[in-house]
C-alpha positions as CSV (number, residue, x, y, z in Angstrom):
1,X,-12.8,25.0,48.3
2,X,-15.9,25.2,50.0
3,X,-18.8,22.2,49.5
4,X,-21.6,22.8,47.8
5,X,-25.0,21.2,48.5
6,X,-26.7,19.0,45.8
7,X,-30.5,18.7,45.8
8,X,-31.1,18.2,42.7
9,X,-33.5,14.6,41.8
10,X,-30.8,11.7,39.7
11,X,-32.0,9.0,38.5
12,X,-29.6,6.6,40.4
13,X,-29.8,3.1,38.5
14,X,-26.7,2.8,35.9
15,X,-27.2,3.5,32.6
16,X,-25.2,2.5,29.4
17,X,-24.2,5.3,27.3
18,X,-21.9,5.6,24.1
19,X,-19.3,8.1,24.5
20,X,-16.4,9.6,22.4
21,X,-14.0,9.2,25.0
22,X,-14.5,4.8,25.3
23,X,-16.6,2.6,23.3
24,X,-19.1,2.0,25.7
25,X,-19.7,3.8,29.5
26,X,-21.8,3.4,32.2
27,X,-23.3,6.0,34.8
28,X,-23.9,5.2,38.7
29,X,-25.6,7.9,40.8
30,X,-25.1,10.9,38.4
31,X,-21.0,10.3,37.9
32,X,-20.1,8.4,34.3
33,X,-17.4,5.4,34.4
34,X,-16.1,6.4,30.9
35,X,-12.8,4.0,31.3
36,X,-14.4,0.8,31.6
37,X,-11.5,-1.1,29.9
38,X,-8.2,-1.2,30.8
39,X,-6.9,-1.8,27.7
40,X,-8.6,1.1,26.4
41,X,-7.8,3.3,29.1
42,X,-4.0,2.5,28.5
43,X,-4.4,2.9,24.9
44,X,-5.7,6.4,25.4
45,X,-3.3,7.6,27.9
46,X,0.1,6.4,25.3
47,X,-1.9,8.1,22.5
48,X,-3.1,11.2,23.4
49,X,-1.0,14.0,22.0
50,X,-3.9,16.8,20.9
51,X,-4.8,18.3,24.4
52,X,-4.5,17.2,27.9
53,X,-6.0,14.3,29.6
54,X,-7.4,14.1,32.4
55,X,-7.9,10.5,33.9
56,X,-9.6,10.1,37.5
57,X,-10.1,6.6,39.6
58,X,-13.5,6.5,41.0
59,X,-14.2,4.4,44.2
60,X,-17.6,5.1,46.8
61,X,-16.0,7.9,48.1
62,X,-16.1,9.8,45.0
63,X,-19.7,9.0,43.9
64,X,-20.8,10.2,47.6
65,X,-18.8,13.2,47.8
66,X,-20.5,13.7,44.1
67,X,-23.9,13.9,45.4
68,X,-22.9,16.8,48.4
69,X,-20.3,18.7,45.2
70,X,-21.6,19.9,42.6
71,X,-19.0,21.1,40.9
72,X,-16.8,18.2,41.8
73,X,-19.8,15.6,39.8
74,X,-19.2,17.8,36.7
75,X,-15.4,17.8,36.9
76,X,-16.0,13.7,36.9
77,X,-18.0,13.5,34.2
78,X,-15.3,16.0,32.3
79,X,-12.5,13.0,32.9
80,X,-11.8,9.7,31.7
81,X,-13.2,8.4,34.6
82,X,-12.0,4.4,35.4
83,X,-13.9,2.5,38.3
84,X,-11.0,2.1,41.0
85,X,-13.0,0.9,43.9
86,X,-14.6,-2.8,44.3
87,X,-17.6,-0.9,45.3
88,X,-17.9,0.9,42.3
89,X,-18.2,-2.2,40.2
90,X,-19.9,-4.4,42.7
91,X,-22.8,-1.3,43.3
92,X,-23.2,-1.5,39.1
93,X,-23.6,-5.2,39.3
94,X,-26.2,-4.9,41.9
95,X,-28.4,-2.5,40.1
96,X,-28.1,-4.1,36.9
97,X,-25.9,-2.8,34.5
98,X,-26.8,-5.3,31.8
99,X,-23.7,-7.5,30.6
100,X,-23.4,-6.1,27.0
101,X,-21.5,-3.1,29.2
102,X,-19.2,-4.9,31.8
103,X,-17.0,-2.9,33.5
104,X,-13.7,-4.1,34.2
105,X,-12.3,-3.2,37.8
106,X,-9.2,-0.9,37.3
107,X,-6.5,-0.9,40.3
108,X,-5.4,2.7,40.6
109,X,-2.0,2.4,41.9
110,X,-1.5,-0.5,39.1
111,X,-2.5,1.9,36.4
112,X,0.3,4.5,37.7
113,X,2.9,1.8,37.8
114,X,1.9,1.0,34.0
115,X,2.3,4.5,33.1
116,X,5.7,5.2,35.3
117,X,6.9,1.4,33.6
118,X,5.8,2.9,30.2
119,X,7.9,6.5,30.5
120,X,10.8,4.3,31.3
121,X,10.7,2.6,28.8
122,X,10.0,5.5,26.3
123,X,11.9,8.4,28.2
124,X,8.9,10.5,29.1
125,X,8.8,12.7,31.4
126,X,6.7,12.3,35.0
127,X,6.0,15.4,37.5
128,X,4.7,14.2,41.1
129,X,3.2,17.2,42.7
130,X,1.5,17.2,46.6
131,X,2.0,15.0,49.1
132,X,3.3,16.2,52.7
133,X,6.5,17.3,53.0
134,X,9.6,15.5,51.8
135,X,7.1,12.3,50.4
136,X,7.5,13.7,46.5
137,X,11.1,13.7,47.2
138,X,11.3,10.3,48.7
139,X,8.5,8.7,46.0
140,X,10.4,9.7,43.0
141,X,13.7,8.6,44.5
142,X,12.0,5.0,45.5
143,X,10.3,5.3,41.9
144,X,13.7,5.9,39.9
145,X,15.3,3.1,41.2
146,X,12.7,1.0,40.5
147,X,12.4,2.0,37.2
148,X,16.0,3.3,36.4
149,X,15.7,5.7,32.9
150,X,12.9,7.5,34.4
151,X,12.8,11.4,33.9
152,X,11.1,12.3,37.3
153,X,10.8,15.2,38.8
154,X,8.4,16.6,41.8
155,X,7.1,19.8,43.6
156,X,5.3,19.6,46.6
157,X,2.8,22.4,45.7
158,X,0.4,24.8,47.8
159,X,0.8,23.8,51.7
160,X,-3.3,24.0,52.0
161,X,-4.5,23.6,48.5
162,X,-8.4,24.3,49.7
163,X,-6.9,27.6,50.5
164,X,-4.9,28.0,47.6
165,X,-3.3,31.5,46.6
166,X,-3.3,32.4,43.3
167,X,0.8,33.3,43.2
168,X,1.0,29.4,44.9
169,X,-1.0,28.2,41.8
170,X,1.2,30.1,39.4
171,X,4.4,29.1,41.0
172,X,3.3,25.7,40.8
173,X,2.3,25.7,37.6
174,X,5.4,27.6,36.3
175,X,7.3,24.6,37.3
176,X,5.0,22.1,36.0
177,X,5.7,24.1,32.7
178,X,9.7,24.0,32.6
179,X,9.6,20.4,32.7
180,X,6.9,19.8,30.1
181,X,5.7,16.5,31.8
182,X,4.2,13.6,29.6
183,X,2.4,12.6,33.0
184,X,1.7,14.9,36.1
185,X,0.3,12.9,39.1
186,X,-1.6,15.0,41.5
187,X,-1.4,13.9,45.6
188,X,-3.7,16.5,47.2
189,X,-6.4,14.0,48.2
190,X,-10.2,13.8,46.7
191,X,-11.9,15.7,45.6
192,X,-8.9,18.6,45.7
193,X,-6.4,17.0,43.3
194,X,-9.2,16.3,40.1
195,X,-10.6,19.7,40.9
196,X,-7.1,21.5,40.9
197,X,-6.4,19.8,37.4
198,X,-9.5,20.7,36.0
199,X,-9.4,24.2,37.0
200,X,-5.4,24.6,35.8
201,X,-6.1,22.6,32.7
202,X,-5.6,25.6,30.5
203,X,-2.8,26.5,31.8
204,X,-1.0,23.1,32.2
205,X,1.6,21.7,29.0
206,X,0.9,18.4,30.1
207,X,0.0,15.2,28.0
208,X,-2.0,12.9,31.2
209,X,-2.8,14.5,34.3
210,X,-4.2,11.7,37.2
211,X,-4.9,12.0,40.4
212,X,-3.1,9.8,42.5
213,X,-4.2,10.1,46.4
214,X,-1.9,8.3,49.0
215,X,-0.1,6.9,46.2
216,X,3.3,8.4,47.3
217,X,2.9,7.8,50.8
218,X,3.1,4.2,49.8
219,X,6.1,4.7,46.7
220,X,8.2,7.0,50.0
221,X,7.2,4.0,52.9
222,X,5.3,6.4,54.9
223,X,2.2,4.2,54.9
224,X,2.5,0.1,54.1
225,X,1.0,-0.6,51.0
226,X,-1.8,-3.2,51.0
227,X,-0.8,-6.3,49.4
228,X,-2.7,-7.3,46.5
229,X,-4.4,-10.5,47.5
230,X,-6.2,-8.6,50.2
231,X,-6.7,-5.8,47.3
232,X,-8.0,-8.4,45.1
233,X,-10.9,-9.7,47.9
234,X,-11.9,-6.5,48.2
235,X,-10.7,-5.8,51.5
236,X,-8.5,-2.9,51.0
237,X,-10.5,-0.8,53.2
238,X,-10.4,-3.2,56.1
239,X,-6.2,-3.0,55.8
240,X,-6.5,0.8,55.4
241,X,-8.4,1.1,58.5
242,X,-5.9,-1.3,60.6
243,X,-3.0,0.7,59.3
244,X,-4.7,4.1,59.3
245,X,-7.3,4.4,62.2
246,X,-7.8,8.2,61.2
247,X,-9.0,7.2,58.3
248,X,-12.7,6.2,59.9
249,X,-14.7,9.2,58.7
250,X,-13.9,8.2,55.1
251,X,-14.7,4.4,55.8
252,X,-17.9,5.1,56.8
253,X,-18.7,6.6,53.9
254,X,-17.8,4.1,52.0
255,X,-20.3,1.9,54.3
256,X,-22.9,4.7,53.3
257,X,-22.5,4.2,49.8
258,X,-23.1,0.4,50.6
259,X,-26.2,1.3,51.9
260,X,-27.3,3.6,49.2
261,X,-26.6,1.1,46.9
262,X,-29.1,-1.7,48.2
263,X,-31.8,1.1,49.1
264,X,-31.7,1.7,45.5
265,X,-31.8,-1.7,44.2
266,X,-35.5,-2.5,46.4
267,X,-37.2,0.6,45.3
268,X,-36.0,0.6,41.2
């Protein structure tokens, strides 16, 4: 999928909104945080029933990559969007969300674990799809004996989803299909995975779709996963970057979106 560039004037400091999707949302840089409860988010995703839901975890990455992406930015602002990144809630601090609207920081890998705790408990169905090859396999083995009850099953999907064929999109959703999934999890990496659900969502007999990053290179072992007293400090990028050096490029945007952040906070 080829990148798009975005030159069209935002107005950049957040903005409460009412929405149907929450009771109250917020908008940072063009992209709405529509999830801004946990408790509501969670409530959502164990109701929904009438059509498919699409929840995505926003962190700095996905507000900058919003700005470049066009298409990605309305994709967002399709979703139950949740703020995932520390950034995310401490850049609406900063410029002044007022606190009528707060907006609760929502771990991403904790919401999946709620949701894979919450199939087990209720024998639903989870798909994993992505992830390099044989990590599906592993995570959903590592998953189902964690959780023992839980109907899992995975695909690995296109081998270069940004080149995707359209009989590798069929095949893939074909098997989605047969299993009927309550949840299907999407590991293609941002912004690929949110885009591939939104562009298959009429295709797709599935309840909750999320995208789910590096989540099952941590579930398989292939990558440690951060603990969550360095998560909780806000220093999950710092670990990431100790653990995964080739990660720098996406950092630094992170860094960038820092930056933004406080340029926009002198001159609103």
């Amino acid at each position: 999928m080829k990148k798009a560039k975005y030159s069209a004037k935002t107005s950049h400091k957040p903005q409460i909104k009412h929405d149907k999707k929450t009771d109250k949302s917020v908008e940072i840089m063009g992209v709405n945080i529509f999830g801004t409860r946990k408790s509501e988010v969670l409530r959502k995703i164990w109701l929904q029933r009438k059509e498919m839901l699409h929840v995505a975890t926003v962190n700095p990455e996905y507000i900058m990559e919003a700005r470049v992406n066009p298409n990605f930015k309305n994709v967002l602002n399709k979703c139950t969007t949740v703020a995932d990144g520390h950034g995310i809630v401490w850049g609406l601090r900063l410029l002044s969300v007022t606190q009528t609207a707060p907006v609760e920081r929502i771990n991403g890998t904790h919401l999946v674990e709620d949701i894979l705790l919450h199939a087990s408990e209720n024998e639903e169905k989870v798909f994993l799809l992505g992830g390099a090859r044989g990590v599906a396999e592993r995570a959903s083995s590592e998953m189902s004996k964690k959780y023992p009850g839980l109907q899992m099953s995975w695909y690995e999907g296109a081998k270069a989803v940004k080149q995707e064929k359209n009989e590798e999109s069929s095949v893939t959703i074909a098997k989605i299909n047969a299993i009927c999934p309550d949840y299907l999890l999407v590991a293609y990496g941002s912004p690929y995975q949110d885009l591939w659900i939104e562009e298959n969502r009429p295709y797709l007999r599935v309840r909750v779709a999320m995208g789910v990053g590096g989540v099952f290179d941590e579930w398989a072992g292939v990558v440690a996963r951060c603990p969550d007293w360095i998560d909780r400090i806000g220093m999950k990028w710092l670990w990431r970057f100790v653990h995964e050096p080739k990660r720098w490029r996406r950092i630094l945007r992170v860094g960038l979106f820092g930056l933004l952040v406080m340029y926009h906070k002198l001159i609103d």
